[in-house]
C-alpha positions as CSV (number, residue, x, y, z in Angstrom):
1,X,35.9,66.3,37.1
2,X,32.9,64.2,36.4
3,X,33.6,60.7,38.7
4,X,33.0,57.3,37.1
5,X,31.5,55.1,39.9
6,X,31.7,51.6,38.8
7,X,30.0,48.6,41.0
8,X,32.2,46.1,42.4
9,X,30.6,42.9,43.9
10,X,33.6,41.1,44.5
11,X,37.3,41.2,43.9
12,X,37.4,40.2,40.6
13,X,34.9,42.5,39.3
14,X,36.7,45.5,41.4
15,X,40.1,44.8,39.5
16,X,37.9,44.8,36.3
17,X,35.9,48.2,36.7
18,X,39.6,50.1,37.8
19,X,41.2,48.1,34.5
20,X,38.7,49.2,32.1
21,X,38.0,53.0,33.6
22,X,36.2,53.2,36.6
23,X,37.1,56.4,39.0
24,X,35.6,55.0,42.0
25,X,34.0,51.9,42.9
26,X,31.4,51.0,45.1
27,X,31.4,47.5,46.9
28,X,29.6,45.9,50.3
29,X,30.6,44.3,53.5
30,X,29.0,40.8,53.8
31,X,26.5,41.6,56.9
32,X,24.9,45.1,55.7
33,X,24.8,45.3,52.1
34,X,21.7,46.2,50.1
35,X,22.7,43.3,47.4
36,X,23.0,40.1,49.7
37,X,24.3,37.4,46.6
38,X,26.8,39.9,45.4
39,X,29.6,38.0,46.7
40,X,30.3,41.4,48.0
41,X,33.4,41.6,50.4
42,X,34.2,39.8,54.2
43,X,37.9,39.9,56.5
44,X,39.5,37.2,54.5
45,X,39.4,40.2,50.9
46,X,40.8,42.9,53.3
47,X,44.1,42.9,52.6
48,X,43.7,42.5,48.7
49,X,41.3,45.2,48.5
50,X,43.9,47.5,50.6
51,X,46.7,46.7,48.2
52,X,44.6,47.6,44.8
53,X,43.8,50.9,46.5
54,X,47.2,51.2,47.0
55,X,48.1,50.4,43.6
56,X,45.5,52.2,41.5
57,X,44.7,55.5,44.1
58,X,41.1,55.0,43.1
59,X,38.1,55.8,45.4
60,X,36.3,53.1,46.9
61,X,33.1,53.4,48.8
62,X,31.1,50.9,50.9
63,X,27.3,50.4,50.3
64,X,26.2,50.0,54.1
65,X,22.4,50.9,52.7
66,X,19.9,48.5,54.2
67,X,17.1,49.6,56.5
68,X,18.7,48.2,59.9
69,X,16.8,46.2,62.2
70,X,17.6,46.6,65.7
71,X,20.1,43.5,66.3
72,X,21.9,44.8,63.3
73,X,22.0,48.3,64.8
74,X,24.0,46.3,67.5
75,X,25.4,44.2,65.5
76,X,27.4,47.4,63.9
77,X,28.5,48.8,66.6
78,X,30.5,45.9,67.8
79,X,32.0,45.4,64.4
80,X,33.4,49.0,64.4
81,X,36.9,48.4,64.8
82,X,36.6,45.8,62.0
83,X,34.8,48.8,59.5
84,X,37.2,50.9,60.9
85,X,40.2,48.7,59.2
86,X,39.0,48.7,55.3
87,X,40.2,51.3,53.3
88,X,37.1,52.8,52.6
89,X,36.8,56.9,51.2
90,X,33.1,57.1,52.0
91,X,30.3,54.9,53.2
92,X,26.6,55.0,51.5
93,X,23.9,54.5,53.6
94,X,20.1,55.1,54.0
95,X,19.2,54.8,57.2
96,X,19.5,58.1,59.4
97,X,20.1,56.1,62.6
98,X,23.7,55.3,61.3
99,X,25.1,59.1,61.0
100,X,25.9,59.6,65.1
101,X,27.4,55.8,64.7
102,X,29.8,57.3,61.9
103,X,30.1,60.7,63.3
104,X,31.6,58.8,66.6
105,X,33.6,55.9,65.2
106,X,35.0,56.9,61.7
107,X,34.6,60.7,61.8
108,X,37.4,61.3,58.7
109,X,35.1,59.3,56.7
110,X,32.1,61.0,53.7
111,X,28.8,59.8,54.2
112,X,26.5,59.4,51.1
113,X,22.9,59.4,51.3
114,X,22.0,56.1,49.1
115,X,19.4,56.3,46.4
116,X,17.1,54.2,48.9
117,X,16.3,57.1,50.9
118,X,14.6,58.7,47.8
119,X,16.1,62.1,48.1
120,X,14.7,64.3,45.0
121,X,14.2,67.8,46.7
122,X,16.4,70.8,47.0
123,X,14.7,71.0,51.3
124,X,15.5,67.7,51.5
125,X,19.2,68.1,50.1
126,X,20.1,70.9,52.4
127,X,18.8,69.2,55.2
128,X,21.1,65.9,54.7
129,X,24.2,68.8,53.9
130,X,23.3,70.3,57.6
131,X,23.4,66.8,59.3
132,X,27.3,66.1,57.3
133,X,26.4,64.4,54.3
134,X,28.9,65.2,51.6
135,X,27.2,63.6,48.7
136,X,23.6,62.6,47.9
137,X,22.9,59.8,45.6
138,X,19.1,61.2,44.0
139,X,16.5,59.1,43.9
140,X,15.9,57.7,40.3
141,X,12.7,59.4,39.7
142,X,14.8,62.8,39.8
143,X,15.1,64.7,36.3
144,X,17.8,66.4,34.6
145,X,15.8,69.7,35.5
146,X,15.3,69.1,39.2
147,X,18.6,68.2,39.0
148,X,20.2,71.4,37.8
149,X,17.5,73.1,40.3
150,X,18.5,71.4,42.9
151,X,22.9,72.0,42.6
152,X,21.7,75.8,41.5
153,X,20.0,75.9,45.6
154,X,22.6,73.4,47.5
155,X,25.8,74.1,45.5
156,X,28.2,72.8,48.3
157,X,26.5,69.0,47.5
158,X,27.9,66.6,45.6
159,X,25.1,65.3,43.8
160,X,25.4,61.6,41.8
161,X,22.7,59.6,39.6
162,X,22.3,55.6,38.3
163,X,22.9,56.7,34.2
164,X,23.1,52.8,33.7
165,X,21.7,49.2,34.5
166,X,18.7,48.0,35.8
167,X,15.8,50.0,37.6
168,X,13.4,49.0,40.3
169,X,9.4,49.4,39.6
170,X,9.5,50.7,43.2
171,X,9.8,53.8,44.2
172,X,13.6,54.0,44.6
173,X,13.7,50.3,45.9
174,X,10.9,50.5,48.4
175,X,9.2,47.4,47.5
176,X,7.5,44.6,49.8
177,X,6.8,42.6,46.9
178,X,9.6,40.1,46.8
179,X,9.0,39.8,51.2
180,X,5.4,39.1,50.3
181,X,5.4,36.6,47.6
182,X,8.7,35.0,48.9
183,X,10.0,35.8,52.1
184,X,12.9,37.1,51.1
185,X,13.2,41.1,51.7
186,X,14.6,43.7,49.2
187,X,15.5,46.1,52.0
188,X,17.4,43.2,53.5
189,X,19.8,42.6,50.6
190,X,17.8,39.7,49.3
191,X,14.8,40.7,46.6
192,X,14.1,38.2,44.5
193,X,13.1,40.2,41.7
194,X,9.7,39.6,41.4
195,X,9.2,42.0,39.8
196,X,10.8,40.7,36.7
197,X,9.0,37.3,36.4
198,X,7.0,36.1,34.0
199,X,3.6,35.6,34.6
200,X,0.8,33.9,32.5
201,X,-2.2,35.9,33.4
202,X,-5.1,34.8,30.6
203,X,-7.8,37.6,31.3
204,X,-8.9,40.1,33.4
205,X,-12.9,40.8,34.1
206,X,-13.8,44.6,35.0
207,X,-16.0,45.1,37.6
208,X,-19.1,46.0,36.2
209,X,-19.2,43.9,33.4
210,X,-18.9,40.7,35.0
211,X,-18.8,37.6,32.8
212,X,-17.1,39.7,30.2
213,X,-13.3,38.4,30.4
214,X,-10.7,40.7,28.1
215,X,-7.6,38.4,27.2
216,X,-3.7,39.9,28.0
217,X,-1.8,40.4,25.3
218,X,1.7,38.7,25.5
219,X,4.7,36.9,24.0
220,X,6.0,33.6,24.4
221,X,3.2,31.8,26.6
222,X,4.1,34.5,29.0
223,X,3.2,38.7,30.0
224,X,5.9,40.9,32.1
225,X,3.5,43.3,33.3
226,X,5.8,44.5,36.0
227,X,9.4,44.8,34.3
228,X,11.3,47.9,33.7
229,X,13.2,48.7,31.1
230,X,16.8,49.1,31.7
231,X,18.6,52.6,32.1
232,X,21.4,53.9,29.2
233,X,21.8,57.3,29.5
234,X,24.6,56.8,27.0
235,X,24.1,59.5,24.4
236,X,23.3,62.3,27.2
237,X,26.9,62.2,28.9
238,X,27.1,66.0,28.2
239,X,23.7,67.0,29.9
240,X,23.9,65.1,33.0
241,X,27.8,66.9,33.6
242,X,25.5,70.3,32.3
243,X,22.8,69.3,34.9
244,X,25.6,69.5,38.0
245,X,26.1,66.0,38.4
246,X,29.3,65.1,40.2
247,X,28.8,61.5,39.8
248,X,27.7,58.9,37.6
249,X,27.0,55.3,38.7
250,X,26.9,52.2,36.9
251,X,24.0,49.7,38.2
252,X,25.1,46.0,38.7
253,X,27.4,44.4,41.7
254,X,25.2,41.0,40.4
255,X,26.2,41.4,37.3
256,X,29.0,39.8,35.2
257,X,32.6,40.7,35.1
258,X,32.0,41.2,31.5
259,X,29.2,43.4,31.9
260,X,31.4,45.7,34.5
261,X,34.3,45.7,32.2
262,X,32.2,46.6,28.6
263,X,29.4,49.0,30.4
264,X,32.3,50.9,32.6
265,X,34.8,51.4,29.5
266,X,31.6,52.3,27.2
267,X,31.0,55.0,29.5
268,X,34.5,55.9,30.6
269,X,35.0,57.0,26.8
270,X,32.0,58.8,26.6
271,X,32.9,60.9,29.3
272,X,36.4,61.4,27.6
273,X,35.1,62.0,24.4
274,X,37.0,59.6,22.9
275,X,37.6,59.8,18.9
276,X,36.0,55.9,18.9
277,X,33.5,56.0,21.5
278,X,30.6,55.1,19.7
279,X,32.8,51.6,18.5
280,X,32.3,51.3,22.7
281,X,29.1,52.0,22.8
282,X,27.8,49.3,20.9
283,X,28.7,46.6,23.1
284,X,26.3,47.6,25.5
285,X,23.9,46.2,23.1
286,X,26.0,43.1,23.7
287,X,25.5,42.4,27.2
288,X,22.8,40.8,28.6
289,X,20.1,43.5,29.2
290,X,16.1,44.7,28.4
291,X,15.0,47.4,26.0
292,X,17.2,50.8,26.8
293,X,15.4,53.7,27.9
294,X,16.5,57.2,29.4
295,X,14.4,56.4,32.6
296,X,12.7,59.9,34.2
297,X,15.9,61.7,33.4
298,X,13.6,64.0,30.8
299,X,10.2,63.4,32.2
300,X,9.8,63.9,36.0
301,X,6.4,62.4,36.1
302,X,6.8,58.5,34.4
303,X,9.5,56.4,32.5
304,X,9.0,58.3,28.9
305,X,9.0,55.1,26.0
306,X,9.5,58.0,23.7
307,X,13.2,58.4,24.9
308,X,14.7,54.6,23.7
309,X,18.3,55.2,23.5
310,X,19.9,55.7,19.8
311,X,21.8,52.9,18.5
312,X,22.7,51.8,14.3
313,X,20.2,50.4,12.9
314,X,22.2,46.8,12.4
315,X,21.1,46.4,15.9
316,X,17.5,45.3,15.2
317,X,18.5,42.5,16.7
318,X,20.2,42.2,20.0
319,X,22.9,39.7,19.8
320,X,24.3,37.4,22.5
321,X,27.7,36.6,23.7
322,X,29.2,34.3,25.8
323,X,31.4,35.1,28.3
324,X,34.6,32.9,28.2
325,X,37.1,34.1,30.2
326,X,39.6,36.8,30.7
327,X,43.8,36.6,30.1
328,X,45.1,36.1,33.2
329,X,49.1,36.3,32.5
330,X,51.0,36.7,29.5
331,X,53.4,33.8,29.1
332,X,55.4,35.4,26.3
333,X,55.7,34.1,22.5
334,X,52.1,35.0,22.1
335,X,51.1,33.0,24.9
336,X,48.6,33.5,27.4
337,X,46.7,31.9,30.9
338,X,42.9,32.4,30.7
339,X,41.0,32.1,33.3
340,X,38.5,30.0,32.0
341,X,34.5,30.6,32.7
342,X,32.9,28.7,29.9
343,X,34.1,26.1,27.3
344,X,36.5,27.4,24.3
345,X,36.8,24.7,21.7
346,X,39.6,25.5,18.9
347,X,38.2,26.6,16.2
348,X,35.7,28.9,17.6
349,X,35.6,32.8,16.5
350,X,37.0,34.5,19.7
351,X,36.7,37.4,20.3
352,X,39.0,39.9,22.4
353,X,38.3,43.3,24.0
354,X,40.1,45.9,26.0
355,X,40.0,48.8,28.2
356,X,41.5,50.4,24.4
357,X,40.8,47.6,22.1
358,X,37.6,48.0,21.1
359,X,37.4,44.0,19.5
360,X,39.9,41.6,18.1
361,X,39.2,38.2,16.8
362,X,40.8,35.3,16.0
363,X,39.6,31.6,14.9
364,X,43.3,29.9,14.6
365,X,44.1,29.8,18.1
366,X,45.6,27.0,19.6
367,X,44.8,25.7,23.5
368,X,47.6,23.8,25.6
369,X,47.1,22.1,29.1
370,X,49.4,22.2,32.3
371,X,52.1,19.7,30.1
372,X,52.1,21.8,27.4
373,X,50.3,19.4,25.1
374,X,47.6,20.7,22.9
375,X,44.1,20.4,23.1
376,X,40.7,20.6,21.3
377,X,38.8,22.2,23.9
378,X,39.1,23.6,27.8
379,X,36.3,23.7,30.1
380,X,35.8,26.2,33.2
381,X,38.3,25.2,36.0
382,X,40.8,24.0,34.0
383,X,44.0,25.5,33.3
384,X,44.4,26.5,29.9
385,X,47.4,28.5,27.8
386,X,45.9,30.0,24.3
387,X,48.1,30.8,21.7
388,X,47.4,33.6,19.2
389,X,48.5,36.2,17.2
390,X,46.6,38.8,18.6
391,X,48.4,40.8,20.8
392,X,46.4,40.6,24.3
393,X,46.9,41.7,28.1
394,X,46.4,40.7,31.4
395,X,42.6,41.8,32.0
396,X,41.8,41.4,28.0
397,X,38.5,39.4,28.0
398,X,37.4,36.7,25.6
399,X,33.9,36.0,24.5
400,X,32.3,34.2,21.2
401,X,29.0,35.1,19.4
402,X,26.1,33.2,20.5
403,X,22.5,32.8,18.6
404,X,20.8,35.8,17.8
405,X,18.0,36.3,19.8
406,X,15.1,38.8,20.9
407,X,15.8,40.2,23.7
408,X,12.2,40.6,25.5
């Protein structure tokens, strides 16, 4: 069966990505995650992340993937009763130094070879299967061909890809260019993305025509000459599963909860070949995200702008949405607690989706406080009952239509 790895930066987002599909989810201790400002997961989450294990039975695996310095090396290994403790089906990492530390301490326990060791060779497959690897996640620059090549040589691997979010410029993550510019390292958990900032850069002068300064062409005051497009390998659910692929991962433990929940369910009925999939699928037009493209899954040598992802035509514009909240409890009598995360005012067109419920919408709501008195508007932090005639559940999240926009 084709697994549905979902990313889970913190508990809230966990519980979303197993409510709206996810098979497994992959999360990070605070001290040796590859995505520092995740939130990502410390003693005080332990028990909580046992119990929805417990509940749900789905996979969860720890990212463990930055390239350790040597007081973190020793830093691990007296931690290893704590790692030990969490409930954990598999741990990904990149750094070879880590496998005799897992082989020793938590021998029941898979290793995956993370993306950041840029894995994208049949040799170099069956040589991480002969030191106890059970999966490889491939380095993004891997194609659907030299995908299928590779399971056809190393058939015993599990093999597993990124088929959504964002993509580094670097060559699977290896960059130095956030540490240079800022300080902050991206093989410490901390990049700063610098990639993706927008940088005014009037005209360039080639070397042997000096004087003779060619301008940049750019949009709003500003040219991204660095910035990837984002991943959506959407349509191509079919090939990848074809191609051997044992896994498909979802990008984004900094991401929203409402980004987990629309990308993970969008997916999860693609995979399912659900009757109303494509209803799905056009909310991942609606999330916060750059121009779509199918990455190097069909070209092994560079990103191929020929391979933009299908989508109706309606969405020449991408339009915005705010996320509001999601229904935390069902009061009864069409009642419901939301946990707030951006002002509702009454009178606004909500909007309501669900792991099933591809959109609801209602503008004759009504909002109560704590005293059961009713109010005009909520804000994030407050408590907050809304009142409607759409029938919602716990998990359901709200959102409202924001200005349309260009998404650069």
């Amino acid at each position: 069966m084709l697994e549905l790895l979902s990313p889970a930066g913190n508990i809230e987002k966990l519980r979303t990505a197993i409510n709206y599909g996810a098979d497994a989810c992959y999360m990070g201790l605070k001290d040796f995650s590859l995505r520092a400002n995740a939130g990502n997961f410390g003693e005080k989450e332990l028990e909580e992340v046992r119990r929805i294990k417990e509940e749900s039975g789905k996979k969860l695996y720890c990212t463990m993937n930055i390239i350790f310095k040597e007081d973190q090396i020793e830093k691990l290994y007296s931690m290893k009763d704590e790692i030990a403790s969490w409930p954990f089906d598999a741990f990904i990492i990149s750094d070879i130094g880590l496998v005799d530390f897992f082989k020793k301490y938590l021998p029941d326990k898979d290793l995956h070879l993370s993306t950041q060791a840029s894995c994208i060779n049949s040799n170099s497959v069956k040589a991480y299967s002969d030191m106890g690897f059970k999966r490889v996640i491939l380095g993004r620059e891997a194609s659907l061909d030299s995908i299928k090549r590779i399971k056809d040589k190393v058939p015993e691997m599990e093999l597993e890809c990124f088929v959504h979010g964002a993509m580094c410029m670097a060559y699977s993550g290896r960059c130095i260019l956030s540490s240079y510019l800022t300080g902050r390292s991206a093989n410490q958990g901390d990049c700063a993305h610098t990639c993706r900032w927008n940088y005014r850069m009037y005209a360039i002068e080639e070397e042997e025509r000096k004087g003779q300064y060619m301008p940049i062409e750019g949009g709003d005051d500003y040219t991204a000459i660095l910035s990837s497009k984002d991943l959506c390998m959407i349509d191509h659910v079919d090939e990848l599963r074809d191609a051997g692929l044992d896994s498909l991962k979802i990008e984004g433990r900094m991401k929203s909860v409402y980004y987990v929940a629309v990308v993970t369910r969008a997916y999860r009925k693609a995979i399912d070949n659900d009757a109303d999939k494509d209803k799905f699928k056009r909310d991942l037009f609606n999330v916060s995200h750059r121009q779509y493209t199918t990455g190097f899954f069909f070209s092994s040598n560079a990103v191929d702008d020929s391979n933009d992802v299908s989508r109706p035509t309606e969405y020449g514009y991408e339009r915005a949405y705010m996320f509001l909240g999601t229904v935390k409890e069902n009061k009864g009598n069409g009642r419901y607690v939301i946990d707030v995360k951006n002002q509702i005012r009454k009178g606004d067109a909500l909007e309501f989706i669900g792991p099933d419920v591809p959109l609801l919408s209602d503008n004759s709501f009504h909002l109560y406080d704590e005293e059961g008195s009713e109010i005009e508007k909520t804000d994030h932090g407050h408590y907050v009952e809304l009142e409607t005639s759409c029938p919602l559940k716990e998990g359901y999240i709200l959102r409202k239509e924001s200005d349309v926009r260009i998404i650069n």
